[in-house]
C-alpha positions as CSV (number, residue, x, y, z in Angstrom):
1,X,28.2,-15.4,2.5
2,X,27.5,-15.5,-1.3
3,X,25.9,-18.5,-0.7
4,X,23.9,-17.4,1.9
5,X,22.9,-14.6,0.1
6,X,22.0,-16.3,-2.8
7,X,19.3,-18.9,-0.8
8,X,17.9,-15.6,0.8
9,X,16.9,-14.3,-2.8
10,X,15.6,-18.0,-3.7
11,X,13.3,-17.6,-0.9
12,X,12.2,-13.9,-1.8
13,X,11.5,-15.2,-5.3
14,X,9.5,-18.0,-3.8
15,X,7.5,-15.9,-1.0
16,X,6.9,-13.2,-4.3
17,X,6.2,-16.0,-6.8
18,X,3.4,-17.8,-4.8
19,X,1.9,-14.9,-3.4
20,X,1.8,-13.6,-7.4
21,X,0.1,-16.9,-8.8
22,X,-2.2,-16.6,-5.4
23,X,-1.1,-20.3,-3.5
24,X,-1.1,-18.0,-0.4
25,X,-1.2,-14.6,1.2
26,X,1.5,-11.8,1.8
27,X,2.1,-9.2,4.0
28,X,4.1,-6.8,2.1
29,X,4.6,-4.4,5.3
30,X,6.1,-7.7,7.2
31,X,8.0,-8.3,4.4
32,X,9.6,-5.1,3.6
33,X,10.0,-5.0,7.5
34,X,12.3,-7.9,7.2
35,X,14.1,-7.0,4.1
36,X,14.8,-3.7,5.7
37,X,16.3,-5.6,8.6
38,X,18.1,-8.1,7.1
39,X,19.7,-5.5,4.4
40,X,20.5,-3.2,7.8
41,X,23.0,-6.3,9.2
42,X,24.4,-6.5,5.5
43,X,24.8,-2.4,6.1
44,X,26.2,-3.1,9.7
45,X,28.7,-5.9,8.3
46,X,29.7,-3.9,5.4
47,X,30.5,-1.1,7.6
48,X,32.5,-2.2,10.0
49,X,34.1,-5.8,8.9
50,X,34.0,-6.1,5.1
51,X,34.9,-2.6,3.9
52,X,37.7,-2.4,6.8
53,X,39.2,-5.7,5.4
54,X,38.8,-4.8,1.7
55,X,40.8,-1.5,2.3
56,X,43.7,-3.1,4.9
57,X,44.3,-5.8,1.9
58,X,44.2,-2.5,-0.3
59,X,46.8,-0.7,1.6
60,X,48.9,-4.2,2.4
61,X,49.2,-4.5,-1.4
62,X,50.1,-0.8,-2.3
63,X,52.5,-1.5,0.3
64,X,53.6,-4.5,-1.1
65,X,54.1,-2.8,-4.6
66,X,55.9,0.0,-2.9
67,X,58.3,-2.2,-1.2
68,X,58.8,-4.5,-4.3
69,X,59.5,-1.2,-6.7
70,X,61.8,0.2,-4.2
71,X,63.9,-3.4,-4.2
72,X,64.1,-3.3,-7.5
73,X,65.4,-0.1,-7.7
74,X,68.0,-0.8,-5.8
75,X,68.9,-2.9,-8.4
76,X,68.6,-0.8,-11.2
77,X,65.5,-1.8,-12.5
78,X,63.3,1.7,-13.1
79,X,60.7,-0.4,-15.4
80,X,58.5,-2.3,-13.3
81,X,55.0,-4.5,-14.8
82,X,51.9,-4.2,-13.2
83,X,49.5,-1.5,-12.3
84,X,48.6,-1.2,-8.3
85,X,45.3,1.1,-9.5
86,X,43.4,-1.7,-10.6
87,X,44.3,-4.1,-8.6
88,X,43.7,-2.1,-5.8
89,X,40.3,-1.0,-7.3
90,X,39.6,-5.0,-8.1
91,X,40.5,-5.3,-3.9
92,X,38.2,-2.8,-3.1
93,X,35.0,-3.4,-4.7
94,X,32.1,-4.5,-3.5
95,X,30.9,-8.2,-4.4
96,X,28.0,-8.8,-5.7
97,X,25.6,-9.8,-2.7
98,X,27.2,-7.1,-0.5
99,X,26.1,-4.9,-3.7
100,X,22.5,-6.1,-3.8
101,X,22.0,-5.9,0.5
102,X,24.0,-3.6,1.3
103,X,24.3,-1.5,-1.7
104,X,19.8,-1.4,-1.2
105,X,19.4,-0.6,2.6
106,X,19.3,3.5,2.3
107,X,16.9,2.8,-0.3
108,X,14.4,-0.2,1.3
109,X,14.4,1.5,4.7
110,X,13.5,5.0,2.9
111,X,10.5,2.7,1.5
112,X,9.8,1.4,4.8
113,X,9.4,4.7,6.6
114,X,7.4,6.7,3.9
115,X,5.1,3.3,3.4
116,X,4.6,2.9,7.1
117,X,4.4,6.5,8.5
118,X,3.2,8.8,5.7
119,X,1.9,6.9,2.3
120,X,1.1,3.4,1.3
121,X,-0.3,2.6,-2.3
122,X,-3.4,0.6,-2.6
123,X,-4.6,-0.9,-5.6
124,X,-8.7,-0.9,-6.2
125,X,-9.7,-4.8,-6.2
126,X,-13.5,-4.3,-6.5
127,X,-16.2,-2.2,-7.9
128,X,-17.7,-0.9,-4.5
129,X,-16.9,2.5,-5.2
130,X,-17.5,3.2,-8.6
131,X,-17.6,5.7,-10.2
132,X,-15.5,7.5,-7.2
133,X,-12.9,4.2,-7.5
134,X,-12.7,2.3,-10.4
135,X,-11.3,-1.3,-10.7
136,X,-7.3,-0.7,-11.5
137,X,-6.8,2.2,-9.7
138,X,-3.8,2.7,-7.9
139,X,-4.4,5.3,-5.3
140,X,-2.3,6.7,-2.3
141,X,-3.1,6.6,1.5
142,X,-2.4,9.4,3.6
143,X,-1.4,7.2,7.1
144,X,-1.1,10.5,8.6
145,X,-4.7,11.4,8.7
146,X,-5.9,9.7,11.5
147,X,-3.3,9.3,13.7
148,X,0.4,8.0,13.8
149,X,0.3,4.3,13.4
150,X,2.8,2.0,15.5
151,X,3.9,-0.8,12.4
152,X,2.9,-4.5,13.0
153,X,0.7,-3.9,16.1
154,X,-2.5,-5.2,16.4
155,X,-5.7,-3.7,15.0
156,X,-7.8,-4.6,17.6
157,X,-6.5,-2.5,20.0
158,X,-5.1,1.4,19.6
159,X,-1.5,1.5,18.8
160,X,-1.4,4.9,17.9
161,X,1.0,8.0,19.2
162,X,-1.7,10.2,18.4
163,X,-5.5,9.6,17.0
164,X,-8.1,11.8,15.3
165,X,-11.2,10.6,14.0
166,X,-12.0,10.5,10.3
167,X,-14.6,13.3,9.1
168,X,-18.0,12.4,7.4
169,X,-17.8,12.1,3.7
170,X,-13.9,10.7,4.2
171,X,-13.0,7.7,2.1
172,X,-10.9,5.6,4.1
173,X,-9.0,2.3,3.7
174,X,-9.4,0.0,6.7
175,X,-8.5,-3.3,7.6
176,X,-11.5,-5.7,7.2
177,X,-11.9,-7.0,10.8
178,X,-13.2,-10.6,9.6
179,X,-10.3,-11.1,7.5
180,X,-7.1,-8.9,8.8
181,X,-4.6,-9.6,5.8
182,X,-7.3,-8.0,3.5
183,X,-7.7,-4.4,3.6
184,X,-11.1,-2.1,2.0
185,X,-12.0,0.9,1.0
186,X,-15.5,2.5,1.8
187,X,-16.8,6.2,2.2
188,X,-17.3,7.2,6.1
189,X,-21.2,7.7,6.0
190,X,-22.0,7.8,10.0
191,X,-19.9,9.0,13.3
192,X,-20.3,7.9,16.9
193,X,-23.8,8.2,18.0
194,X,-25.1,8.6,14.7
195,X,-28.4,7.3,13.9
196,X,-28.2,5.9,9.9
197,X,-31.2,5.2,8.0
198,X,-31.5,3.8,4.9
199,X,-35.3,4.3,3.3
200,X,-35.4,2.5,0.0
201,X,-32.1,3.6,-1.0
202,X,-32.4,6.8,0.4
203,X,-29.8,8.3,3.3
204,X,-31.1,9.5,6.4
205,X,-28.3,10.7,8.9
206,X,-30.1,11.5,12.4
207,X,-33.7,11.7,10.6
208,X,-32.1,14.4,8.2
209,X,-32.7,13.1,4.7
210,X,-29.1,13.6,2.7
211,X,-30.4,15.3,-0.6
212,X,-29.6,13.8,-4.1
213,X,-29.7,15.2,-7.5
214,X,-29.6,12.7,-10.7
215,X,-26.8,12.7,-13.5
216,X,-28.3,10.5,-15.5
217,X,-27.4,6.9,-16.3
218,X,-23.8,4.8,-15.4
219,X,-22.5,2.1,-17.6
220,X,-20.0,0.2,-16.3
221,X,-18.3,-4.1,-16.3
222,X,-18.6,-6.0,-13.6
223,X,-17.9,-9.8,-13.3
224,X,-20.7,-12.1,-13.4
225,X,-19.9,-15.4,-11.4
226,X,-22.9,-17.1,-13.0
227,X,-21.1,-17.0,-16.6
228,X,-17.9,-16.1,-15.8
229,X,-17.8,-13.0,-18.0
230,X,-17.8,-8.9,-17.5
231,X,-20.9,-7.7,-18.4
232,X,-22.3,-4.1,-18.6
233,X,-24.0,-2.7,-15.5
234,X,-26.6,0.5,-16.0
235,X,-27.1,2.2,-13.1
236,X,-28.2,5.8,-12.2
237,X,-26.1,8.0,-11.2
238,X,-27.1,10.9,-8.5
239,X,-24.6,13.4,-7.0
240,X,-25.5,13.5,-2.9
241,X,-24.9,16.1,-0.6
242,X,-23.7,14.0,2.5
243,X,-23.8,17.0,4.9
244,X,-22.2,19.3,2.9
245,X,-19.7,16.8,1.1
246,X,-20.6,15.9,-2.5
247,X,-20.0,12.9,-4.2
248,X,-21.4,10.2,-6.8
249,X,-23.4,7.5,-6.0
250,X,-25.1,4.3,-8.1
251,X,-28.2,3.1,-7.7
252,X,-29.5,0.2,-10.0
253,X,-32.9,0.6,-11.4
254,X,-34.1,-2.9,-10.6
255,X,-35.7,-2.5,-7.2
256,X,-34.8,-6.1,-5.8
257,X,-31.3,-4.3,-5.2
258,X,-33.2,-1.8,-2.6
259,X,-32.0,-2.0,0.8
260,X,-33.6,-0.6,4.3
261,X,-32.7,-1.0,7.5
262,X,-31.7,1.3,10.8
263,X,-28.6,1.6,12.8
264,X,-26.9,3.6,15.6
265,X,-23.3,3.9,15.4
266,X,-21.1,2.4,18.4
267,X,-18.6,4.8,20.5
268,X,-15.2,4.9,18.9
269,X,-16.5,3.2,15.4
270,X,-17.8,4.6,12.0
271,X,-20.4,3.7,9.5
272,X,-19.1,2.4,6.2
273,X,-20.8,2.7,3.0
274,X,-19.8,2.3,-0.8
275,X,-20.1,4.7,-3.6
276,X,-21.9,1.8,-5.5
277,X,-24.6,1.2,-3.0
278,X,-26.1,-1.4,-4.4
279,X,-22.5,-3.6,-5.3
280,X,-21.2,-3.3,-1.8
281,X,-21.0,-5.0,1.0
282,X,-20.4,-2.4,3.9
283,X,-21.8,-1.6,7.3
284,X,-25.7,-2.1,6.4
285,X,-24.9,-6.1,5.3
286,X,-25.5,-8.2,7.7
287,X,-22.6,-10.3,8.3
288,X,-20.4,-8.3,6.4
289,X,-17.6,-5.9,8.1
290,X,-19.9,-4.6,10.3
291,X,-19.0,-0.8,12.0
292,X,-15.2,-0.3,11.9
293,X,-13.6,0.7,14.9
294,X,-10.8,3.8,14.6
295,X,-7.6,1.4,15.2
296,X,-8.9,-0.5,11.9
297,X,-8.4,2.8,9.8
298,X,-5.4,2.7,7.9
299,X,-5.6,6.1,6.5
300,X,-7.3,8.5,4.2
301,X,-8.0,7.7,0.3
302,X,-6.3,11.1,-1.2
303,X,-5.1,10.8,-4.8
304,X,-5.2,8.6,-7.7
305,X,-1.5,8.2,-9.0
306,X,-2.4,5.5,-12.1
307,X,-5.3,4.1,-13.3
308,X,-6.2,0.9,-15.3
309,X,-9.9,1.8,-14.4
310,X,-12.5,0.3,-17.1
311,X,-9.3,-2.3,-18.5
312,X,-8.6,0.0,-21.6
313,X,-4.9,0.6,-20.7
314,X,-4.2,3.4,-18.4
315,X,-6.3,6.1,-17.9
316,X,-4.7,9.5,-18.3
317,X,-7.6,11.8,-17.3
318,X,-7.6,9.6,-13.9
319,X,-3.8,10.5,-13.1
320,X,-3.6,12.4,-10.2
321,X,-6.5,13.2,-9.7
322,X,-7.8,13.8,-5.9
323,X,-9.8,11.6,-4.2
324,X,-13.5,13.5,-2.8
């Protein structure tokens, strides 16, 4: 068993190891899944073989000792060597890769419920919701806000006990349906039968223009693919009232970045939009992710637990701070 134990971590390191240096993709949930099954067997073996035998050879040696001081009693001998205690404790212990399956099961399938039921941490890969998200934050999901979740179904179709819509204003991370192993995170800008418009730049949510005040300008590094650098990014920043719910938006100044266009939002899907409007490729791109059905909605952004936003080591006025 030692030995098999020992291959299984090989392969974990491996699976972790590649998927770190980026020669392929992981699915952490099917991976703790497994782990959390394979450490349950360990449990399940532990419990009813290993321990059982460890503690028969513990009593079979006490009694041995017992019967071995009592014939040397009869003898006369009252000094006898050795020390049953520790090599009863020696017997008894666990070995090391019952210590490191076993030992971890409580633990991994606590993981496993919270991460799949209640929270799952998400880490900020791009700059499409800045200044709301910054690159390096490490934010919490509430999978409770839209429904309960059945783990490792299928997007495509609702696997939920129970559903409720997300609210206007919410910011969500979804699964992206073109590509399912990567997930985003966009604010909810239009509901089922809305009618979006966007007039050079400007909101419009069923012909009602979503009112903006200005805060001045944004600086802020984005990568440039053309040199291969960050560089700083001015933009203007406006605070805008998306039917009551306030939040900052970007805008860049050169008008190039402007985008129009018109939409009406399908039955049983939302309209995605990022913070950074014009750094974001949402719901008004074409071929991009398109409107995102409900089932796609992993849960709601809520609060920021870390941050490494702006790369200047962590970012202690960002800590727990609540997502809006």
């Amino acid at each position: 068993m030692s030995s098999l134990t020992g291959l299984l971590f090989a392969a974990l390191g491996i699976y972790g190891g590649g998927w770190y240096l980026g020669k392929w993709n992981g699915n952490f949930s099917l991976l703790l899944f497994i782990m959390t099954m394979v450490t349950l067997a360990y449990w399940l073996a532990e419990r009813f073989h290993f321990r059982p035998s460890r503690e028969a050879a513990a009593e079979a040696l006490e009694a041995q000792d017992a019967a071995r001081r009592q014939q040397l009693g009869k003898m006369g001998i009252a000094q006898v060597d050795g020390d049953v205690v520790q090599a009863k404790h020696r017997v008894l212990a666990q070995p090391w890769w019952l210590d490191w399956t076993a030992g971890l099961f409580p633990v991994i399938l606590v993981v496993f419920l919270l991460r799949s039921f209640l929270f799952e941490p998400f880490k900020i890969p791009s700059g499409s919701m800045i200044p709301t998200l910054l690159v390096g934050d490490f934010i919490f999901v509430n999978k409770m806000s839209y429904g309960l979740r059945i783990p490792f179904t299928d997007p495509g179709h609702v696997h939920k006990l129970w559903e409720r819509p997300p609210q206007r204003g919410d910011v969500v991370v979804f699964i992206n349906p073109q590509h399912p192993d990567v997930d985003y995170v966009k604010r909810v800008v239009g509901l089922p039968g809305d009618h979006i418009d966007i007039r050079e730049n400007v909101l419009y949510v069923n012909g009602v223009e979503q009112k903006r005040v200005e805060a001045g300008d944004y600086t802020y590094k984005d990568h440039s693919e053309y040199t291969d650098a960050d560089i700083d990014v001015v933009a203007r920043m406006y605070v805008e009232d998306l039917a009551g719910h306030q939040h900052p938006i970007l805008l860049r100044k050169d008008p190039l970045f402007q985008r129009s266009g018109s939409f009406v939002v399908e039955e049983g899907r939302v309209f995605m939009m990022g913070d950074n409007r014009d750094n974001s490729a949402d719901s008004r791109v074409e071929g991009g992710i398109g409107q995102i059905p409900f089932s796609y909605i992993k849960g709601r952004a809520s609060v920021i637990w870390i941050s490494f936003g702006g790369r200047v080591g962590i970012r202690f006025d960002r800590m727990f701070r609540g997502v809006k």
